[in-house]
C-alpha positions in Angstrom: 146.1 122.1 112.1 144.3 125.6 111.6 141.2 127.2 110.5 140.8 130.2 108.9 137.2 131.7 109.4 135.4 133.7 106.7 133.3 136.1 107.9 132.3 138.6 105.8 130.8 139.0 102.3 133.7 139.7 100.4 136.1 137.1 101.6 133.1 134.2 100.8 133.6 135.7 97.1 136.9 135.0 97.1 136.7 132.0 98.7 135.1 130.6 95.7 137.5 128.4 93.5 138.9 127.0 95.8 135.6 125.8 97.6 134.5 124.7 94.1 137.8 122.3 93.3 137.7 121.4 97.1 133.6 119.6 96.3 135.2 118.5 93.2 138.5 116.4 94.9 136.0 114.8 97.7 133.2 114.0 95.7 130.7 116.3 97.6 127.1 114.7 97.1 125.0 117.2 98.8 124.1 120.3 96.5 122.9 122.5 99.2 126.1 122.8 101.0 127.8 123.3 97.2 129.4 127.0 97.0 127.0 128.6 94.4 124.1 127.5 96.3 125.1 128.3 99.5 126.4 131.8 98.0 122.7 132.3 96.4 121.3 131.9 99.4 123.4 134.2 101.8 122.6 137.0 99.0 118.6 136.4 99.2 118.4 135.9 103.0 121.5 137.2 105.1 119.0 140.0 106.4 116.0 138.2 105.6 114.9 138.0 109.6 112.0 135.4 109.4 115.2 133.2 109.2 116.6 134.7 112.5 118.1 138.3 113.2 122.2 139.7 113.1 122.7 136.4 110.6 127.1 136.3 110.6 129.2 134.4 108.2 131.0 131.9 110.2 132.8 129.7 107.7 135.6 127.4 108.9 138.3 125.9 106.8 140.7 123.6 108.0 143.9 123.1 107.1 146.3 120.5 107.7 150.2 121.1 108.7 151.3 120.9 105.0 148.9 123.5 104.3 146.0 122.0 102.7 142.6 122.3 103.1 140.6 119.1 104.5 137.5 120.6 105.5 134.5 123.2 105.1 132.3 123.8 107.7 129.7 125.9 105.8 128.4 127.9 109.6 126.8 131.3 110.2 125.6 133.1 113.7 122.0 133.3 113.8 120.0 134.9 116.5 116.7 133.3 117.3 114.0 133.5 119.9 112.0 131.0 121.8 109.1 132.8 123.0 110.4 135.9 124.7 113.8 134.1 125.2 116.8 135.5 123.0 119.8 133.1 122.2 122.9 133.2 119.6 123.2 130.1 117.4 125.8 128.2 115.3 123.7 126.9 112.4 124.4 125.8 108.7 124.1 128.2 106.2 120.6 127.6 104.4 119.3 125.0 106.8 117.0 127.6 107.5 115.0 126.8 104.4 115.8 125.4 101.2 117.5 122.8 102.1 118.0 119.1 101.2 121.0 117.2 103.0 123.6 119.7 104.9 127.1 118.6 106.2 130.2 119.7 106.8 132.5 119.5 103.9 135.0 116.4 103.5 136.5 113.2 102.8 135.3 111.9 106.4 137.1 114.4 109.4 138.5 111.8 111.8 137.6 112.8 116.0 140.7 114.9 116.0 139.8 117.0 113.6 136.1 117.0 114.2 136.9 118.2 117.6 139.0 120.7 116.4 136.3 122.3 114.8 134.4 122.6 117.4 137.0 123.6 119.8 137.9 126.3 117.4 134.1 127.9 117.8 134.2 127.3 121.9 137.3 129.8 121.9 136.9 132.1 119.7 133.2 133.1 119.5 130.4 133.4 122.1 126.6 131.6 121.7 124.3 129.8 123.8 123.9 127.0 121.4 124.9 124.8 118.5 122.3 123.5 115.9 122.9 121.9 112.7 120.2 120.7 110.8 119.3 118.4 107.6 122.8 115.8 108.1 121.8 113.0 105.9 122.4 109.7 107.5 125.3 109.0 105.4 127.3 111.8 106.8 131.1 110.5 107.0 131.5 113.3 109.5 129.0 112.8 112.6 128.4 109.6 115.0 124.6 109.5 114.3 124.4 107.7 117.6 125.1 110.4 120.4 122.3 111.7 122.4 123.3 115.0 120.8 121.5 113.9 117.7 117.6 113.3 116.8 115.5 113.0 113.6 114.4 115.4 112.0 112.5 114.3 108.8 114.0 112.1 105.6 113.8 112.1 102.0 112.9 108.8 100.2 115.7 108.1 97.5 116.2 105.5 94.6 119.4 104.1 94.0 119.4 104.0 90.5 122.4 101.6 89.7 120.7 99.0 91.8 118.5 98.2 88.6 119.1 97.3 85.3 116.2 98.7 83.8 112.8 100.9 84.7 111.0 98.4 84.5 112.9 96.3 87.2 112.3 98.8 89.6 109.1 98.9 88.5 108.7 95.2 89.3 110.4 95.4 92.6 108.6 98.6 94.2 105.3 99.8 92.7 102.4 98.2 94.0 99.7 96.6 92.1 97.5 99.0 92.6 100.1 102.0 91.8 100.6 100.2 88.4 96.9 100.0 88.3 96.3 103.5 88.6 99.0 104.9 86.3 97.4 102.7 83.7 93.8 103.9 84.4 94.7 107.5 83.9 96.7 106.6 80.9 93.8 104.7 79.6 91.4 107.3 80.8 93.2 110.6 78.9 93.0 108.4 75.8 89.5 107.4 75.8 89.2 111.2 76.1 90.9 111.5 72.9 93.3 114.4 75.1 97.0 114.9 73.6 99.5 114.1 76.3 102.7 115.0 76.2 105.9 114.6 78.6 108.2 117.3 78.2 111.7 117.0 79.6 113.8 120.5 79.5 117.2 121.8 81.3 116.2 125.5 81.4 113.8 127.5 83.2 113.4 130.2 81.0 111.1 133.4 82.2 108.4 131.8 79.7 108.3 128.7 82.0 108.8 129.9 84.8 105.5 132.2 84.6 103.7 128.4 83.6 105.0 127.0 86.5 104.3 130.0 89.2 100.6 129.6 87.8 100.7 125.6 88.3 101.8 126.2 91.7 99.3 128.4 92.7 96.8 125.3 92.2 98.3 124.0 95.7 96.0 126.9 97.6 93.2 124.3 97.1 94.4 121.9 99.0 95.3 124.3 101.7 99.1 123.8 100.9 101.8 126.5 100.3 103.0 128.3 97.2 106.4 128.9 97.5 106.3 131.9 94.5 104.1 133.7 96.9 107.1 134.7 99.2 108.3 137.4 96.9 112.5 136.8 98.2 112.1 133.1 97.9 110.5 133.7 94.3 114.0 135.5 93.4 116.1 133.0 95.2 114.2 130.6 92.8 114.7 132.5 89.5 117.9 132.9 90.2 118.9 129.5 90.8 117.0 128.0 88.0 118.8 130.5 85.8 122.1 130.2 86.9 124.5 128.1 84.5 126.7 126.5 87.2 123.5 124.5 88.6 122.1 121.7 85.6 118.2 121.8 86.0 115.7 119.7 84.7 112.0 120.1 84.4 109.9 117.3 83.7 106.8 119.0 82.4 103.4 117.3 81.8 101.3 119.0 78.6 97.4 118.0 78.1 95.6 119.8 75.0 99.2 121.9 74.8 98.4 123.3 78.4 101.1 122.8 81.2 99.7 120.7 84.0 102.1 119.1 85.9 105.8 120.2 86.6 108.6 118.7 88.3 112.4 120.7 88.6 115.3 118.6 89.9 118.9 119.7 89.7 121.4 117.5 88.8 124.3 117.5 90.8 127.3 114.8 90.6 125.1 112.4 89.4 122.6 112.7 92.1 118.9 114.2 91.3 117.2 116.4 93.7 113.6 117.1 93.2 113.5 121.0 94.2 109.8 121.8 93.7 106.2 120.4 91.7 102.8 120.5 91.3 100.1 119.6 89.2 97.0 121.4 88.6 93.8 120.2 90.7 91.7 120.6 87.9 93.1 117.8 86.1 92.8 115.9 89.5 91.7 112.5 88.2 94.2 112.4 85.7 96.6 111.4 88.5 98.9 114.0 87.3 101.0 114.2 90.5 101.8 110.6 90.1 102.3 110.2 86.3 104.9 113.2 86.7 106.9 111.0 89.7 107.1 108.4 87.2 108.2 110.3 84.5 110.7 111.9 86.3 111.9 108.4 87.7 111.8 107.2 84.3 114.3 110.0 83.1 116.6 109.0 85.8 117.3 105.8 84.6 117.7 107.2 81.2 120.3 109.6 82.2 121.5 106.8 84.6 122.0 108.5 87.5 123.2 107.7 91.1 120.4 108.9 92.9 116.9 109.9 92.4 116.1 112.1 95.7 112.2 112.8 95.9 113.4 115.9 98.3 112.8 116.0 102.1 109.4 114.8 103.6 107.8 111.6 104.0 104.6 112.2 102.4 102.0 109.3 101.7 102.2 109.8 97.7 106.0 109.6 97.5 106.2 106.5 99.8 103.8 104.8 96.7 107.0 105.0 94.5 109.7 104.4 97.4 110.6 103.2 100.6 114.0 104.1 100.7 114.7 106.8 103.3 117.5 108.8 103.8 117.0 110.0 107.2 118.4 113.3 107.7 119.4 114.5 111.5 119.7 117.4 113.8 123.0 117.8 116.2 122.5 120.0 119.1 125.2 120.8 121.0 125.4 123.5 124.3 127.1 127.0 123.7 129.5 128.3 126.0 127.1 130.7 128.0 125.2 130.8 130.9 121.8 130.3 129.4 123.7 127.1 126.9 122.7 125.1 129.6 119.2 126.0 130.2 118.5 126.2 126.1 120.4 122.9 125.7 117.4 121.1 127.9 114.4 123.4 126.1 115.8 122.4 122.4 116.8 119.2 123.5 113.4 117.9 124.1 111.7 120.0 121.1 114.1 118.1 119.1 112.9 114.8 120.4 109.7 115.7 119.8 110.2 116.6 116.2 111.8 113.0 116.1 109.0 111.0 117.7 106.4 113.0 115.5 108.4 112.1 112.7 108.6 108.2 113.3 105.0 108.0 114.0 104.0 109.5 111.0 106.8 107.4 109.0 105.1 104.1 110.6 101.6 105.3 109.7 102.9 106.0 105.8 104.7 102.9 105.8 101.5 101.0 106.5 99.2 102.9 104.0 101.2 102.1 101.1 
């Protein structure tokens, strides 16, 4: 076996078809470790430091001894700081925001080849630490049960194919009281003699993508962010909502011909990721937020996808429509310096933390819905 290591801009341009037909032969499910979004994203925030300082391309491909390629380790060098303490990183490209599920690239690397890997970094480059974030607990790639690994949130999923019909799933997950609700607000915009309309698009053309900047801003009230805010993450948006190679879908919501509620998924080998959405808080008991989840569920058994991914975090109102989770993972691994050690312990019980935080607010979700 071998690796060869991309490290600058030019050769992860080249690099490209043959990281495109690589996801293509193993069936890669997870669109933020695909090659256009992970390209997107080094152009946006290579220099962008809030996401860490000196950010280096440090992309592994391995080849076997006949010469072909059986893996991608999508990896940059990232220096971060904890308090006043300095340390160089091995991280996954984008796992510093925007991510969904992260993972090194493959039909399943045996130990041999895993170890390889990491072998390879030991020798040939210097950091205190190793940290790869958002590996979804279907990884074919990482034993989930070292001590190396801890929680780090998860995303609540639908398996799509498991039902024959909406309105099986329907029967089997929502709640009375869910069903109850969607109904009342149904009920209540027609006693109000209002004109609702779902609107399901695959572009987000400029004229939609003002609407939905202006729907997001309604998020400030509840003290929540607005991603459009961030002026680079606003571009990396546009750009990826634009771009030709990535199949969006926007499931808008339209009262009296206004645009209240918006959901944009991207559909990605038959798996739908929901990127970003908000409703307007004016139009607060309408239930918008929740009559757009179902919508957008209902499209993905229309299309009939794989997956419907409600996008990372456990929050209370997406645990109404599911209680799959598709736990996603942090591996932490020591550098090969003097301070690895040292850094290894301090991350090492942040991480556990972030895991214990995480179950404890899973358990109190759980129970509320």
């Amino acid at each position: 076996m071998y690796i060869r290591a991309i490290t600058i801009d030019k050769e992860f341009d080249k690099a490209k078809n043959e990281w495109m037909n690589f996801e293509k032969k193993v069936n890669n499910q997870n669109i933020t470790s695909s090659y256009v979004w992970q390209r997107t994203w080094w152009k946006h925030f290579k220099n962008y430091e809030p996401f860490g300082h000196d950010k280096k391309l440090c992309i592994l491909f391995l080849y076997n001894e006949k010469n072909e390629l059986r893996a991608i380790a999508p990896f940059c060098e990232v220096v971060k700081k904890i308090k006043k303490l300095k340390y160089k990183t091995i991280e996954f490209i984008t796992q510093q925001w925007g991510a969904t599920y992260l993972d090194i690239i493959s039909n399943g690397l045996s130990k041999e080849k895993f170890n390889f890997i990491f072998d390879w970094l030991k020798k040939n480059k210097k950091y205190d630490l190793i940290e790869l974030k958002y590996i979804p607990q279907f990884t074919p790639n990482f034993d989930l049960y070292k001590s190396s690994i801890t929680v780090l949130s998860g995303c609540p999923e639908i398996k799509i194919r498991e039902y024959k019909k909406m309105k099986n799933y329907i029967q089997k997950n929502y709640s009375k009281s869910l069903r109850k609700n969607l109904q009342t607000a149904k009920n209540r915009i027609k006693r109000e003699n209002i004109n609702y309309h779902e609107e399901i698009i695959s572009i987000a053309n400029n004229d939609n993508f003002e609407k939905i900047k202006n729907v997001s801003q309604s998020k400030l009230k509840d003290n929540k962010y607005c991603v459009y805010n961030d002026s680079r993450k606003k571009i990396f948006l546009e750009n990826i909502y634009q771009n030709p190679e990535f199949p969006n879908n926007i499931i808008k919501i339209i009262l009296n011909n206004k645009l209240v509620s918006y959901r944009i998924n991207f559909i990605y080998n038959k798996h739908k990721y929901c990127l970003d959405a908000s409703y307007d808080r004016t139009y607060r008991h309408y239930d918008m937020g929740a009559l757009s989840v179902n919508a957008n569920i209902q499209d993905s058994f229309n299309k009939n996808l794989s997956t419907h991914c409600m996008g990372t975090g456990i929050d209370s109102y997406k645990l109404k429509f599911s209680k799959r989770i598709t736990r996603i993972y942090t591996f932490l691994k020591r550098g090969n310096s003097l301070k690895g050690t040292l850094l290894y312990i301090i991350k090492r019980m942040l991480n556990q933390k972030i895991e214990n935080n995480f179950l404890k607010k899973l358990k109190i979700n759980m129970h509320k819905n």
